[in-house]
LUMFINU-984606 format. One record per residue: x, y, z of N, C-alpha, C, O, CB in turn. Coordinates in Angstrom, 2 decimals, decimal comma. Glycine has a CB too. Layout:
LUMFINU-984606
<rec n_x="X" n_y="Y" n_z="Z" ca_x="X" ca_y="Y" ca_z="Z" c_x="X" c_y="Y" c_z="Z" o_x="X" o_y="Y" o_z="Z" cb_x="X" cb_y="Y" cb_z="Z"/>
...
END
This chain:
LUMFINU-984606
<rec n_x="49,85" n_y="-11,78" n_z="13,26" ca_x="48,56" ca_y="-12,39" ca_z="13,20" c_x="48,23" c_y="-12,63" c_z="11,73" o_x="48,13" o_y="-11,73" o_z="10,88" cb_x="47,49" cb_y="-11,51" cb_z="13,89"/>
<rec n_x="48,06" n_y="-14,04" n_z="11,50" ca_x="47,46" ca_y="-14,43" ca_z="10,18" c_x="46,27" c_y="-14,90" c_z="9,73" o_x="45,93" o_y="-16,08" o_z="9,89" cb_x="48,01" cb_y="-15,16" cb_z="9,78"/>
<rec n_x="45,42" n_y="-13,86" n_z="9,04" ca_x="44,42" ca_y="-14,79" ca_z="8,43" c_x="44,50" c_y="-15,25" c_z="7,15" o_x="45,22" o_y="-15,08" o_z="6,17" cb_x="43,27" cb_y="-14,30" cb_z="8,45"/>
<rec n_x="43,32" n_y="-16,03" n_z="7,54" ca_x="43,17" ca_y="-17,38" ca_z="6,61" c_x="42,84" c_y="-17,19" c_z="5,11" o_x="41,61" o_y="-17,22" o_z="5,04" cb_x="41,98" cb_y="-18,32" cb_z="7,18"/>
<rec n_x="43,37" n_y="-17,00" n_z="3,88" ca_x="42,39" ca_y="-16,44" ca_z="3,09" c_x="41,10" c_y="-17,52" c_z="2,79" o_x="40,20" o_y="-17,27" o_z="1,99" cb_x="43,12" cb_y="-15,97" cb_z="1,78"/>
<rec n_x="41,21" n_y="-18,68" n_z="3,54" ca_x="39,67" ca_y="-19,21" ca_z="3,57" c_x="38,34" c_y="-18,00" c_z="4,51" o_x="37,14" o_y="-17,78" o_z="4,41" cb_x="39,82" cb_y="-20,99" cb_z="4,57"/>
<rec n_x="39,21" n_y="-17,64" n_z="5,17" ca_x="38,38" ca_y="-16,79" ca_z="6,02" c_x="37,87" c_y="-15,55" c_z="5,62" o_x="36,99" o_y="-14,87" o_z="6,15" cb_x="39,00" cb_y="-16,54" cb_z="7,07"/>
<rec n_x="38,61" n_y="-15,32" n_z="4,53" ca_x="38,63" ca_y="-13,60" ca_z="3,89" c_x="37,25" c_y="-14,31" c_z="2,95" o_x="36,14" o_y="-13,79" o_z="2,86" cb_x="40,59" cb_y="-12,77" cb_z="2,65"/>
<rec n_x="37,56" n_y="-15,30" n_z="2,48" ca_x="36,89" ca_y="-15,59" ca_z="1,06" c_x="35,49" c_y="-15,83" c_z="1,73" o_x="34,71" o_y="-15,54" o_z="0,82" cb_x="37,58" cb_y="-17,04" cb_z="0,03"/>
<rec n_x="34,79" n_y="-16,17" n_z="2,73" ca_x="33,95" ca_y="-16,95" ca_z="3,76" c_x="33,38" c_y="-15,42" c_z="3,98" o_x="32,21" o_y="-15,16" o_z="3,69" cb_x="34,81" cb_y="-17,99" cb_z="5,23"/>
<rec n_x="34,30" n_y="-14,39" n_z="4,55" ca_x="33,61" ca_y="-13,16" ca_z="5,01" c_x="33,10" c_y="-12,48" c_z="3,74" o_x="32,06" o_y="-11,82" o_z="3,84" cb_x="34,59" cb_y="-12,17" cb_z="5,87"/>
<rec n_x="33,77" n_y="-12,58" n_z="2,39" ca_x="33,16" ca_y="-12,20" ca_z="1,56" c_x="31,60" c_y="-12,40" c_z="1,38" o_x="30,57" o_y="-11,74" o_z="1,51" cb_x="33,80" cb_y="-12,56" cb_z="0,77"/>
<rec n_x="32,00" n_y="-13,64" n_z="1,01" ca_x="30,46" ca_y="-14,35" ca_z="0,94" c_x="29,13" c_y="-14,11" c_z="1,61" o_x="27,99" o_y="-13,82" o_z="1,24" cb_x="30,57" cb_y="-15,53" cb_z="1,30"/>
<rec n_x="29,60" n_y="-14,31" n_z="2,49" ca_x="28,43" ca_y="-13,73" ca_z="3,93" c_x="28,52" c_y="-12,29" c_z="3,75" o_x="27,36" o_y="-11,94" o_z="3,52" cb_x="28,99" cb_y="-14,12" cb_z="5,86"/>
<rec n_x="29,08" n_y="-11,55" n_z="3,74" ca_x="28,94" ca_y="-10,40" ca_z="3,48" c_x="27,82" c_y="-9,82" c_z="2,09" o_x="26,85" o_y="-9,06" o_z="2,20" cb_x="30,31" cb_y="-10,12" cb_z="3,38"/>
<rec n_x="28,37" n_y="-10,48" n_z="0,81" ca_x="27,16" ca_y="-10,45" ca_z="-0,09" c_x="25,88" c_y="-11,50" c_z="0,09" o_x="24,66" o_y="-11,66" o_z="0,09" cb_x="27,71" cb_y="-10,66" cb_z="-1,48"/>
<rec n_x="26,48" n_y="-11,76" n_z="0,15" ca_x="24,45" ca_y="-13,04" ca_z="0,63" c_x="23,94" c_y="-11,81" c_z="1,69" o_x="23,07" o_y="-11,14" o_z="1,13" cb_x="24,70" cb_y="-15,54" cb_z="2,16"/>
<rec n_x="24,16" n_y="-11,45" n_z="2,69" ca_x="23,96" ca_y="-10,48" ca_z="3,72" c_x="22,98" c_y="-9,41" c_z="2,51" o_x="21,76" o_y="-9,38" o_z="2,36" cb_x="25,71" cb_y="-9,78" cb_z="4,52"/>
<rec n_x="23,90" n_y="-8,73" n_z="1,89" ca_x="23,75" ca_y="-7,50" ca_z="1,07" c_x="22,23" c_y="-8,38" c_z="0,16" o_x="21,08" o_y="-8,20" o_z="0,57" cb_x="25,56" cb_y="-6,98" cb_z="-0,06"/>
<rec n_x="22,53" n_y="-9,22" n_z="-1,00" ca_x="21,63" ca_y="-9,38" ca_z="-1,10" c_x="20,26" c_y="-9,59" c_z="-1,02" o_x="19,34" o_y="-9,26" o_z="-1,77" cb_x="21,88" cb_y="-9,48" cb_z="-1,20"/>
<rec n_x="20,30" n_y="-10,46" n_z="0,53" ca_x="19,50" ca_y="-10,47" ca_z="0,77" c_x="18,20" c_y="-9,20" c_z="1,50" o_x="16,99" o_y="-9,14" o_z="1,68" cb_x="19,92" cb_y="-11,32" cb_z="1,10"/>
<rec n_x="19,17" n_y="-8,53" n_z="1,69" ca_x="18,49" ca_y="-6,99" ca_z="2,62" c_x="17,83" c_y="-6,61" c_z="0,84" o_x="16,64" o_y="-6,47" o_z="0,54" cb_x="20,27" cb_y="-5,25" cb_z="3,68"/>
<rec n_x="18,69" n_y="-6,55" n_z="0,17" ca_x="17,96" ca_y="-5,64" ca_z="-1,18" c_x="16,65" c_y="-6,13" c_z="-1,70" o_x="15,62" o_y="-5,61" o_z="-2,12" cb_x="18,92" cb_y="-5,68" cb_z="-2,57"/>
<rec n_x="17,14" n_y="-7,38" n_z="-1,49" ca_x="15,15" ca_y="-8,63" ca_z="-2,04" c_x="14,17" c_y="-8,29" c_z="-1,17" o_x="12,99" o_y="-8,14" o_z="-1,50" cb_x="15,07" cb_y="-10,85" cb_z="-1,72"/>
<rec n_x="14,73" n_y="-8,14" n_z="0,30" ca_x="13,98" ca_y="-8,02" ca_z="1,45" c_x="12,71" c_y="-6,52" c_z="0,89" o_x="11,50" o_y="-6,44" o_z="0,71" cb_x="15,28" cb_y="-7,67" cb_z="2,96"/>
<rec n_x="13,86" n_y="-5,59" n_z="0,81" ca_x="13,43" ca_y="-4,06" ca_z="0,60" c_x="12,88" c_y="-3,74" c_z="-0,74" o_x="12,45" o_y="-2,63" o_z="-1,06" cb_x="14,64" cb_y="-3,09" cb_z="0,81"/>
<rec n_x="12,95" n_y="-5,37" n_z="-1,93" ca_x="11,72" ca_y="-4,58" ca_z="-2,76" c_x="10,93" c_y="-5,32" c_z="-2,55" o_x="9,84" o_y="-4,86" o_z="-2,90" cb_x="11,72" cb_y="-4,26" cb_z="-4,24"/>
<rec n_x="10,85" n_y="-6,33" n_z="-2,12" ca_x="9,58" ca_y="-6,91" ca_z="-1,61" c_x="8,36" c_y="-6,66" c_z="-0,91" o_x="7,18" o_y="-7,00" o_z="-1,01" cb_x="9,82" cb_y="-7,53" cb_z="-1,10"/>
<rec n_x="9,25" n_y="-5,75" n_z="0,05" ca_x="8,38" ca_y="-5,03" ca_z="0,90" c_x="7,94" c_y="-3,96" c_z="-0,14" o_x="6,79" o_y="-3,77" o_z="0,26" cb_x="9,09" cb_y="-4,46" cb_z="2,32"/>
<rec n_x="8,08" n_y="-3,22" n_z="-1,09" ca_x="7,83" ca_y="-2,09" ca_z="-1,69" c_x="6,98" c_y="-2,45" c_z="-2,76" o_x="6,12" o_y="-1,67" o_z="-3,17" cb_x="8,98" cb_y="-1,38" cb_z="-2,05"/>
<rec n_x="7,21" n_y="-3,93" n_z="-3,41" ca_x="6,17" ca_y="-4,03" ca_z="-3,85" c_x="4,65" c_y="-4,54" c_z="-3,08" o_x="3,53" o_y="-4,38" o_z="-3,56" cb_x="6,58" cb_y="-4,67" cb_z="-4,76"/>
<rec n_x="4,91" n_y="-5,08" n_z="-2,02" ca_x="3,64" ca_y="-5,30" ca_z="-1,17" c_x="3,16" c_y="-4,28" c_z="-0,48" o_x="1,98" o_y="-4,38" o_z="-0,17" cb_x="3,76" cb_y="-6,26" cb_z="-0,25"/>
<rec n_x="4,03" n_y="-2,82" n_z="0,03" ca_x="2,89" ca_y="-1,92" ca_z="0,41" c_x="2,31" c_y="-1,29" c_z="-1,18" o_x="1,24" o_y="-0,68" o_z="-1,15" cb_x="3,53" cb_y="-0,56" cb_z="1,61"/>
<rec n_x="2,88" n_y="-1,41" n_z="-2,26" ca_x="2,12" ca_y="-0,36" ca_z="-3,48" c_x="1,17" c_y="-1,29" c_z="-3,78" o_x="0,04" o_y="-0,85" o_z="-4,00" cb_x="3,04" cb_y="0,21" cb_z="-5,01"/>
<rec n_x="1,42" n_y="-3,08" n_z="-3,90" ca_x="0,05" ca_y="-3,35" ca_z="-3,92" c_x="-1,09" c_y="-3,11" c_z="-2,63" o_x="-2,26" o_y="-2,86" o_z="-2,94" cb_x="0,08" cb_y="-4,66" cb_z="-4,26"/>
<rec n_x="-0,74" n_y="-3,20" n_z="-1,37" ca_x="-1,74" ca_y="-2,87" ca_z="-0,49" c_x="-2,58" c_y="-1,17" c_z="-0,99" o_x="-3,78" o_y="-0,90" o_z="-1,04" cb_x="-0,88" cb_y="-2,88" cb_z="1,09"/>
<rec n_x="-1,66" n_y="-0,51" n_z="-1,22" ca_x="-2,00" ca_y="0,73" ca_z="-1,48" c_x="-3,17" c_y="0,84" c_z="-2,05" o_x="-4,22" o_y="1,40" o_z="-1,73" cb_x="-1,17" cb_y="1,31" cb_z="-2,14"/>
<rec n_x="-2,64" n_y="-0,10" n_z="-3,46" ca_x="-3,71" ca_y="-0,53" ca_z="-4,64" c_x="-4,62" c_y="-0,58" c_z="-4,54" o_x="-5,43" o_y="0,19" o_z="-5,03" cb_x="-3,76" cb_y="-1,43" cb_z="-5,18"/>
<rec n_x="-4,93" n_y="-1,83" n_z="-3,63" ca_x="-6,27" ca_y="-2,82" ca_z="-2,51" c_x="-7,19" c_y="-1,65" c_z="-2,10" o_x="-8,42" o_y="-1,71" o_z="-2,21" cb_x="-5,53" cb_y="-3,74" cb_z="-0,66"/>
<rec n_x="-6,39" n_y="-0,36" n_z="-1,51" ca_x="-6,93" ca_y="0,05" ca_z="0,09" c_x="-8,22" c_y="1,11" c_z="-1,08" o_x="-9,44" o_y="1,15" o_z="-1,00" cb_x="-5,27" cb_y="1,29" cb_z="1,66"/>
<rec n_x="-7,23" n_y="1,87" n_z="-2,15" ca_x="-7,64" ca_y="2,76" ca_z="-3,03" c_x="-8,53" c_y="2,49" c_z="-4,22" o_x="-9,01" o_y="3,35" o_z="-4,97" cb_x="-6,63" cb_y="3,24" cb_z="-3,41"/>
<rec n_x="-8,69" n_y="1,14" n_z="-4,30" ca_x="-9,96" ca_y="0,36" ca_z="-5,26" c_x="-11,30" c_y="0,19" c_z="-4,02" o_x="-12,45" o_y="0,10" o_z="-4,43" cb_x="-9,31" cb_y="-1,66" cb_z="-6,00"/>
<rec n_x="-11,04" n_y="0,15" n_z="-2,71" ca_x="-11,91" ca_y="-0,66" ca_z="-1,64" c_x="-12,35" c_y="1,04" c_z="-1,20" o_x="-13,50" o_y="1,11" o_z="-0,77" cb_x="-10,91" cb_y="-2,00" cb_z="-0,20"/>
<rec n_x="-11,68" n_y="2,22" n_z="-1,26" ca_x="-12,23" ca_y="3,26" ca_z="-1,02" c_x="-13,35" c_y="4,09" c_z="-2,17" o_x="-14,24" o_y="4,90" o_z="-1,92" cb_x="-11,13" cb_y="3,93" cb_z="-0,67"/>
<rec n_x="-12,95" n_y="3,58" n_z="-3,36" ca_x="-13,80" ca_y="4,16" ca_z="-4,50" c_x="-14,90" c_y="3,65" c_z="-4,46" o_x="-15,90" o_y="4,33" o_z="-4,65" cb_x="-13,36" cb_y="4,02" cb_z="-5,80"/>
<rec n_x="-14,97" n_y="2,02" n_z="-4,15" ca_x="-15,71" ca_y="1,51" ca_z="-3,97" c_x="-17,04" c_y="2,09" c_z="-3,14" o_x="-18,24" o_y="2,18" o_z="-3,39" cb_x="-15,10" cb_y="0,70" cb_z="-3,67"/>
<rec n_x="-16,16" n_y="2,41" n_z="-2,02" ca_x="-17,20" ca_y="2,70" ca_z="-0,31" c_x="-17,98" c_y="4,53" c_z="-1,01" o_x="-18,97" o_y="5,19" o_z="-0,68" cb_x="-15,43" cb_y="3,08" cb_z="2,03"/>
<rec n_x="-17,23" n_y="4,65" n_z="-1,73" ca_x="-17,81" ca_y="6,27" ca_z="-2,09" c_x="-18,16" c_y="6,50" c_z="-3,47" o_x="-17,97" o_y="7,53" o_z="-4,12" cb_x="-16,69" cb_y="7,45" cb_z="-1,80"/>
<rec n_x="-18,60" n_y="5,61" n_z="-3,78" ca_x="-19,41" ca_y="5,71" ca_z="-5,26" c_x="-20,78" c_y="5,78" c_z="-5,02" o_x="-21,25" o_y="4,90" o_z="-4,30" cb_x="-19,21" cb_y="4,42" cb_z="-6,28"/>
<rec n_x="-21,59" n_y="6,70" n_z="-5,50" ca_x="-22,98" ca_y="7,29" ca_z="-5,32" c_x="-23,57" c_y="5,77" c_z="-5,67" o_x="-22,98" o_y="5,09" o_z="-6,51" cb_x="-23,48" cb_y="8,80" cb_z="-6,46"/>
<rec n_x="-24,46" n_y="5,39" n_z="-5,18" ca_x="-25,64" ca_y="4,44" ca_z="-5,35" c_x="-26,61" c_y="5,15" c_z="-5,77" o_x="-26,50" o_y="6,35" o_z="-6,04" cb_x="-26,09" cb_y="3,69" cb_z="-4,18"/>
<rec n_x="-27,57" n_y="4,54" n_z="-5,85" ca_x="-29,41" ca_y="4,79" ca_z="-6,48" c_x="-30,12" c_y="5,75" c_z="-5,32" o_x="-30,77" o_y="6,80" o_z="-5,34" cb_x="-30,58" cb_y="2,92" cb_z="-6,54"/>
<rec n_x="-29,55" n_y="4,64" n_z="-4,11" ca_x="-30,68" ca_y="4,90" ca_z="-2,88" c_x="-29,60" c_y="6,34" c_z="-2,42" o_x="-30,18" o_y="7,16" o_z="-1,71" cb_x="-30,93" cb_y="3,20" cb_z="-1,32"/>
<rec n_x="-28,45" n_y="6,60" n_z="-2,70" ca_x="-27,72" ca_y="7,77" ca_z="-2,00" c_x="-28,27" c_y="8,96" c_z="-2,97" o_x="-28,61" o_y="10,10" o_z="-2,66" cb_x="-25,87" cb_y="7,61" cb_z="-1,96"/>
<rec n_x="-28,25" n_y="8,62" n_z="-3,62" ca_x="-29,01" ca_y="9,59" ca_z="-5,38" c_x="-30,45" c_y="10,26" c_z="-4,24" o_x="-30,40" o_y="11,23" o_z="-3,48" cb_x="-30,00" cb_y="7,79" cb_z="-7,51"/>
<rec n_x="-31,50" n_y="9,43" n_z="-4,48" ca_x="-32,33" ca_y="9,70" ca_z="-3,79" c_x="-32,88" c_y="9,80" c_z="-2,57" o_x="-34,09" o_y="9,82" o_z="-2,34" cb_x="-32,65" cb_y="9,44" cb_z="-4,09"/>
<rec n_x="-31,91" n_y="9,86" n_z="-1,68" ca_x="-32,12" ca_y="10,76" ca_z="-0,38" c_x="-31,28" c_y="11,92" c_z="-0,25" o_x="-31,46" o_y="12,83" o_z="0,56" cb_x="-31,89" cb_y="9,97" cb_z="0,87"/>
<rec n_x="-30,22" n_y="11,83" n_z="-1,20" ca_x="-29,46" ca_y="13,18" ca_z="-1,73" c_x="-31,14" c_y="14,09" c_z="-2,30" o_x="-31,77" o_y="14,85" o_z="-1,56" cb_x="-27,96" cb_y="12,67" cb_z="-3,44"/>
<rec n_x="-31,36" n_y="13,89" n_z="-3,10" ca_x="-32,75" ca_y="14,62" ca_z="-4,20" c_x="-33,68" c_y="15,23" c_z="-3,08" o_x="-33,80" o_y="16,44" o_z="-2,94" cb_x="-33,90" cb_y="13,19" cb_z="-5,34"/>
<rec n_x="-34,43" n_y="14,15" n_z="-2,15" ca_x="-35,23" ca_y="14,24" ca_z="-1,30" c_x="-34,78" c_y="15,43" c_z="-0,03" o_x="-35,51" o_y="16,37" o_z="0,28" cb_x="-35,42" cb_y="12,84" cb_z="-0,94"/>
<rec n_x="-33,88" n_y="15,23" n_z="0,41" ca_x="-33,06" ca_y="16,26" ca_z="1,38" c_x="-33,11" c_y="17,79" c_z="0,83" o_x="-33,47" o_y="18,79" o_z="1,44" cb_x="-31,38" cb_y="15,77" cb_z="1,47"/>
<rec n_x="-32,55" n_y="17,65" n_z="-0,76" ca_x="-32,32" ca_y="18,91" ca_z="-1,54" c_x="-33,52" c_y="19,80" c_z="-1,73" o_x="-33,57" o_y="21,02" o_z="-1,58" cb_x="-31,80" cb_y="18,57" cb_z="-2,89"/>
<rec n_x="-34,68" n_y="18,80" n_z="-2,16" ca_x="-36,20" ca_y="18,90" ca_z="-2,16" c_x="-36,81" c_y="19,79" c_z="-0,81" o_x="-37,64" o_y="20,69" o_z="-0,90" cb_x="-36,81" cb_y="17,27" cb_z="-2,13"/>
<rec n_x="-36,03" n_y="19,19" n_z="0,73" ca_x="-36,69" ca_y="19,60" ca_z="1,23" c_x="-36,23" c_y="21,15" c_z="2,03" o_x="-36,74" o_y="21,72" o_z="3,00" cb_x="-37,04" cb_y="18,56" cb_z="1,79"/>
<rec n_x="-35,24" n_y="21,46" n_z="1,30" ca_x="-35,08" ca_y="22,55" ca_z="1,83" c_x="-35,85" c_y="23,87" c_z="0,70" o_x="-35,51" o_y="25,05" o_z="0,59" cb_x="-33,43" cb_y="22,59" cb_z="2,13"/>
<rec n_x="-36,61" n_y="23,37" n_z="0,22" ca_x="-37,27" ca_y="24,10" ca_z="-0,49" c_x="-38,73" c_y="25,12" c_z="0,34" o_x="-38,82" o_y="26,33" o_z="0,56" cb_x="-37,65" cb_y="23,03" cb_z="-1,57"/>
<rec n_x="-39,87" n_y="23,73" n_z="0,67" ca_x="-40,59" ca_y="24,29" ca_z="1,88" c_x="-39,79" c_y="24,86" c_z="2,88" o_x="-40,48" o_y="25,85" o_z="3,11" cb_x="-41,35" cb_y="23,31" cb_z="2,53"/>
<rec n_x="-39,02" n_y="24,93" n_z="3,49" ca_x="-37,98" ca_y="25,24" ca_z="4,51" c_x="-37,69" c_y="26,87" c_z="4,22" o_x="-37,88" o_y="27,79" o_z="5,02" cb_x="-36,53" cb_y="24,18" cb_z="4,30"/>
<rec n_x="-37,23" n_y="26,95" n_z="3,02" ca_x="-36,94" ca_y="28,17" ca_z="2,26" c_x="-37,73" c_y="29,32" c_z="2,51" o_x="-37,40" o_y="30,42" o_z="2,95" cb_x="-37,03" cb_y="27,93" cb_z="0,94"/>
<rec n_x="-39,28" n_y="28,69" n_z="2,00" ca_x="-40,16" ca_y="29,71" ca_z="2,02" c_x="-40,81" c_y="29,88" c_z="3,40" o_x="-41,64" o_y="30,78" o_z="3,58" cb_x="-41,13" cb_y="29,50" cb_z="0,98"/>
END
């Protein structure tokens, strides 16, 4: 049984295009979940950064366990 070395040279090929392409695939993806990450962890600081009005019903609450106290 003879192969072709067109055929060897052909499986090469496909074989690295194959390879390459899985490796582009897999940082691609790695850089799009660390930027999602990014996104998720700027959009959470966001949601939990004290405001004015959280300030002062924080104060008011604190305030009222004072009468409460006594």
């Amino acid at each position: 049984m003879n192969i072709s070395p067109h055929l060897l040279i052909d499986a090469v090929i496909l074989s690295a295009a194959l390879t390459i392409t899985l490796v582009l695939r897999a940082k691609g993806n790695a850089a799009g979940k660390e930027e999602e990450s990014k996104r998720l962890l700027k959009k959470n600081e966001q949601e939990f950064q004290e405001t004015k009005l959280f300030k002062i019903w924080n104060f008011l609450i604190n305030l009222s366990y004072v009468p409460i106290g006594f």
